[in-house]
C-alpha positions, 0 to 999 in steps of 0.5 A: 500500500502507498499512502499519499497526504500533503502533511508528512506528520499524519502520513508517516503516523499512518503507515507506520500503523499499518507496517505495526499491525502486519501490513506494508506500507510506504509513505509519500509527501503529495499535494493533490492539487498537483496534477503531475505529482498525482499523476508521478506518484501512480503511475510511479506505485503501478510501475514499481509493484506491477499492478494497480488495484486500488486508487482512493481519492481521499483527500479533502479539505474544509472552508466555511463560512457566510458566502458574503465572506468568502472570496475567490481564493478561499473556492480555489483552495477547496476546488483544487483539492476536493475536486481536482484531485479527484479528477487528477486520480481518476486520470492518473489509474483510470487508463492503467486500469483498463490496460490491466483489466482490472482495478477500483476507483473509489472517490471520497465526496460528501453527503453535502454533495447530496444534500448542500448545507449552510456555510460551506458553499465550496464543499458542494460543488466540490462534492457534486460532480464527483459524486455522479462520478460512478454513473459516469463511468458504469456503462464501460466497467462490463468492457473494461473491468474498472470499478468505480465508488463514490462514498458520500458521509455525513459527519465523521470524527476525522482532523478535517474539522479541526484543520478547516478553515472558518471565515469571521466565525470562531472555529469552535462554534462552527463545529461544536463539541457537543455535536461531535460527540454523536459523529461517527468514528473513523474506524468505523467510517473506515469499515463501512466504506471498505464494505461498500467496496466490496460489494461494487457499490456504485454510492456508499452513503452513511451513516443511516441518518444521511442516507435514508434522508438522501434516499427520500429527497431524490424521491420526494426533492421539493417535500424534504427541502421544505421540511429540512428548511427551517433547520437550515434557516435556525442554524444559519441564523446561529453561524450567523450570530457567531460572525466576527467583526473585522478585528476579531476576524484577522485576528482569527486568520493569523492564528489559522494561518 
């Protein structure tokens, strides 16, 4: 296994966990918004082990915030790296794959892809077009043998809130430790994904929560928005109290910085 992560803290945690519990792993320092360090470092991992079996598309980074605050810089940072490098992967494993005959592909999205939320305008989008990915790519996996997966979760306990950036809103109030408490856990995550995996589903949405309302909104669309609209406006108004003045606010992007 190659573990790929733009911060060489977390990677080397990471294998090195794995290479402890009887696997082998190696590590390599990558910034997925980079095209060609994407496209070096597969065809660098298929080249060097002869095949190339599985390709996740996991990186992802987080910007919230009132869209009113948000500028152009803060929608490429998001774009390059949630969307981007998904593409960037995709087109790195997708042409090896299918010269081998074999292979999956799995993108990590979001269920805000599925159901787009307050304050985090650039996710969504982000999230969207990878998440049509595997219906996309169906139609050729009889032909060519390449699986593809989008996982869509909802909230999971990973460093992602903790690294996000917020824009003239405390971090803290934006991920509440009190909400924390009931997301899922990533091991957890992990187990639910990998059994998606490996039963070819096209979209692995969690946890049940998310995917039962994700299952009625595509049946119902105009219903479920309704009733989730005054949960989106309460929580809007809260962020919204939350907003920092100008002061408060660089002071808040020095120390994210």
């Amino acid at each position: 296994m190659v573990v790929a992560d733009i911060n060489s803290g977390d990677l080397s945690r990471v294998a090195e966990a794995i290479v402890r519990q009887g696997g082998r792993a190696e590590a390599r320092q990558v910034d997925v918004s980079s095209e060609d360090a994407v496209r070096l470092t597969v065809e660098e991992t298929a080249a060097s082990h002869g095949r190339l079996d599985y390709l996740f598309n996991n990186a992802g980074i987080g910007i919230g915030g009132d869209a009113r605050d948000l500028t152009s810089e803060h929608w490429r940072r998001v774009l390059g790296v949630d969307l981007f490098g998904v593409i960037y992967g995709t087109l790195a494993a997708y042409p090896i794959m299918t010269r081998q005959g074999f292979g999956h592909i799995v993108n990590t999205s979001s269920s805000a892809g599925l159901l787009p939320g307050p304050f985090n305008a650039p996710t969504t989008p982000a999230s969207t077009p990878s998440s049509g990915c595997p219906c996309r790519c169906a139609s050729k996996r009889p032909i060519w043998g390449v699986k593809v997966s989008v996982v869509c979760p909802g909230f999971v306990r990973t460093s992602i809130y903790q690294t996000a950036v917020t824009v003239n809103i405390p971090q803290d109030k934006a991920s509440p430790s009190a909400r924390l408490a009931a997301w899922m856990m990533e091991p957890r995550a992990a187990q639910v994904i990998l059994n998606g995996v490996e039963k070819n589903q096209a979209v692995i949405v969690f946890p049940a929560s998310i995917r039962w309302v994700w299952r009625a909104y595509r049946i119902a669309p105009a219903l479920i928005s309704r009733l989730l609209a005054p949960l989106l406006r309460k929580r809007i108004r809260e962020l919204r109290s939350y907003r920092l003045t100008s002061d408060e606010a660089k002071k808040a992007a020095e120390g994210q910085s």
